[in-house]
N, C-alpha and C positions, 0 to 999 in steps of 0.2 A: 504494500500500500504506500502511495506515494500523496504529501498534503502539501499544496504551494502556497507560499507566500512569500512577502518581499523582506523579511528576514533570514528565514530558513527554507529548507525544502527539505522537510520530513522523508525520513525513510525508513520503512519497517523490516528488518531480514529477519527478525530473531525466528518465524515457522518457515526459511530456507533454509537454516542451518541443517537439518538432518539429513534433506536430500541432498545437497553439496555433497556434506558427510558420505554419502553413501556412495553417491557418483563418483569420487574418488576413489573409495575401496575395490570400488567394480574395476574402473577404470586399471588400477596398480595392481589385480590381480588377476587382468588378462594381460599384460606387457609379458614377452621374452627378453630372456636375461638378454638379449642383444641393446633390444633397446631399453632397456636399463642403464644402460650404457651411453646414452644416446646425448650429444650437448642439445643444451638447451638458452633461451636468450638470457638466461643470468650468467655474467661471465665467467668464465672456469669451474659452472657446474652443471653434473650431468642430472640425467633423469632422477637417477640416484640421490644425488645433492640436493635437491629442488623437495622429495619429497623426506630427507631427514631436516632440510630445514622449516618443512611443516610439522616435523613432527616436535621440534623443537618448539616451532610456535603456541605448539598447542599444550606443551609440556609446563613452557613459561607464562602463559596465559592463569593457566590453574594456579602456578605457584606462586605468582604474583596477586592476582584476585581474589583467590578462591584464601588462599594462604599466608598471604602478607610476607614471603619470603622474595624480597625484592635484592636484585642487583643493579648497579648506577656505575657510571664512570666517576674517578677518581675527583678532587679539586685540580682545576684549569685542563682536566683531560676534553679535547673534541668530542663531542657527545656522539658525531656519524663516523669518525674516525674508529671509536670503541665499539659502536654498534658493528660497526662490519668486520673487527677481529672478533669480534663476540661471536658474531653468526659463524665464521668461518670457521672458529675452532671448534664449532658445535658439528658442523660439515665434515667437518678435518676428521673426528674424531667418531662418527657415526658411519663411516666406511669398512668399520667391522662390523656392523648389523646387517645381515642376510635381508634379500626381499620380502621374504615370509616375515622374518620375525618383523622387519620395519613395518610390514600392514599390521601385522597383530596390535604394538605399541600404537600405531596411529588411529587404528579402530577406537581403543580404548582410552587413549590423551584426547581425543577428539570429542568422546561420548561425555566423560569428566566437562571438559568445555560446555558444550550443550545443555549439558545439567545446571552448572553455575550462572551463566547467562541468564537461565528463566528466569533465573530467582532476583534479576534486578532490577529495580525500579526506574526503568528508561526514561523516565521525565527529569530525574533528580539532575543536578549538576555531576559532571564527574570531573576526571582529568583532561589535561589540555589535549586538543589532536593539531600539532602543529603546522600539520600543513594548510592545515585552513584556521586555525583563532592562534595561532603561534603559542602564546603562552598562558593566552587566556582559558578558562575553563570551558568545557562543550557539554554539551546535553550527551546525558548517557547513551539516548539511540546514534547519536551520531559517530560516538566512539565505536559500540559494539556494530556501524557499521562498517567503519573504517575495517574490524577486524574480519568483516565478511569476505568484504572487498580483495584483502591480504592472501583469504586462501581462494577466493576465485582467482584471480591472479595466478599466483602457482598453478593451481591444475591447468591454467588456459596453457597455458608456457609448456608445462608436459605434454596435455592434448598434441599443442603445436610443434613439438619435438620427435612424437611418435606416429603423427600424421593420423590421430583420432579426431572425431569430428568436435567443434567447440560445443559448450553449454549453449543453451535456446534464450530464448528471452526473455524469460520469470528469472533465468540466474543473472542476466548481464543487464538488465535493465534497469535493479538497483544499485550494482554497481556503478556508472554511468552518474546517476543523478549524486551517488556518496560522495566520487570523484568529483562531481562539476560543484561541489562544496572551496574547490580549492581555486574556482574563475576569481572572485572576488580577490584573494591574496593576491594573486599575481599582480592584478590593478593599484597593489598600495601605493607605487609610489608615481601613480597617474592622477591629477586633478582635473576634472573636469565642468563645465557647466551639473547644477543636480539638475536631473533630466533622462543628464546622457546617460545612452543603453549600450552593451554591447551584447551580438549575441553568440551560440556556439552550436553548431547542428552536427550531429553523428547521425549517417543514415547507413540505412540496415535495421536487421531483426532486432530487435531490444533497443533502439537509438531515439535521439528524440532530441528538441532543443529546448537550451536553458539559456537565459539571459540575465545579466548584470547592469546593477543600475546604478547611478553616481547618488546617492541619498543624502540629508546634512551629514547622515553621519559614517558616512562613507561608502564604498562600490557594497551593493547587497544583492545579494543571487535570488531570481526568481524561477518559473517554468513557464513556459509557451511562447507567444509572439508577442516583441514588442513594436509599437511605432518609428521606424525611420531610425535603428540601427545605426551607430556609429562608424561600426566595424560589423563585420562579423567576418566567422570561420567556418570553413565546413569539412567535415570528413567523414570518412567512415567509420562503425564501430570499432573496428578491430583496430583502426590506426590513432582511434580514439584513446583505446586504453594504450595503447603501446606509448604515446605521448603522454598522458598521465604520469606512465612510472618507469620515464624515460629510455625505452628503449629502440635505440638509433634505426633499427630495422623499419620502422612506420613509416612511411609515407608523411611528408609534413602537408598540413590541410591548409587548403585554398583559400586564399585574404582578400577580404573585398574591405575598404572604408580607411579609414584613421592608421593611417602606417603603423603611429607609437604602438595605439591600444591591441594591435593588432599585430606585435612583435611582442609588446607584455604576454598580452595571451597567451602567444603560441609558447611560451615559456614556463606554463603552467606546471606543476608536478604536484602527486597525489601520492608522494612516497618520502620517507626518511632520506637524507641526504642532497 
């Protein structure tokens, strides 16, 4: 369920998560160990890699959440810099788990996740999602969609690795609107008449446009068509998310209007780092 307005644009995944869940178990246990093997767009890892780093996601989800057993970077450590030795020695180090046992652990890291999500109060404030409120605090659905997002992502990336066909458009569709939470950041450091709009269209199965608006109180993301567009962007789904969480393989999408607005834009990211 998706709800527009000119501050947010609600998104509901929390009754996705199971079939994600499940589509991936299916999905990682008809692969051959070949492709298992297989690179995939995150760089210098394989199929392999892609899924002990969800399995890690979903290991430190609980333990952080569910458990309050949190790990942080040091004082004046680079918080993306840690994060990506973090993940990698997680990777590094999950290269002795067999495919079997890795779906086993992911089955059940996964189900743990699921379980403790129900239990949250999606209205309440929670912690910041940086890519869209930087440091500010976000509404809990918008965090636990951010983490939808995370593992659609991943499995799209393996899909695309092992030449299986992507998710339909009840999975990518939320995704798309969690992501287009991060058009407005990109605009900070643009001033414009309030008024001005800009807009962003993904076409394809699950796609659809969102637009951004100059407000007093700064660029705010809405849904559907606005009047007379600043800029706009257009692309396709798939080269949509790949822009998101920047991977160079996309296709950059077509600019009509406002040069600047419309180089901010294409600048957009929906991922750490």
């Amino acid at each position: 369920m998706i709800q527009s307005g000119m501050v947010s644009v609600r998104v509901d995944v929390l009754p996705l998560f199971p079939a994600l869940r499940s589509e991936l178990i299916a999905l990682l246990e008809g692969l051959s160990p070949r492709a298992w093997q297989a690179p995939t767009a995150c760089p210098g890892w394989s199929v392999h890699g892609v899924a002990s780093h969800l399995l890690g996601v979903e290991v430190g989800n609980v333990s952080v959440r569910r458990d309050g057993w949190r790990l942080s970077p040091g004082p004046g450590e680079d918080p993306d810099r840690w994060l990506g030795g973090f993940n990698q020695q997680w990777v590094d180090a999950s290269k002795r788990l067999s495919p079997v046992i890795l779906i086993d652990m992911l089955a059940l890291a996964s189900q743990r996740f699921i379980e403790h999500v129900a239990t949250l109060d999606l209205e309440a404030e929670g912690g910041a999602v940086t890519w869209t409120t930087g440091t500010r605090s976000a509404p809990v659905w918008l965090d636990v969609a951010r983490e939808y997002m995370e593992r659609f992502v991943h499995q799209y990336q393996i899909r695309e690795a092992t030449g299986r066909p992507a998710l339909g458009r009840d999975f990518i569709a939320p995704v798309l609107t969690a992501a287009a939470h991060a058009l407005p950041r990109a605009l900070d450091s643009i001033e414009r008449p309030i008024g001005t709009s800009v807009r962003f269209v993904a076409e394809g199965e699950g796609g659809g446009a969102w637009s951004v608006v100059q407000t007093e109180n700064g660029w705010e993301l809405t849904i559907g068509p606005v009047s007379s567009p600043a800029c706009e962007l257009t692309t396709t789904v798939g080269d949509a998310l790949k822009l998101y969480v920047r991977d160079p393989s996309g296709a950059p999408p077509d600019r009509r209007g406002d040069p600047e607005l419309a180089e901010a834009l294409s600048g957009v990211k929906a991922i750490l780092g």
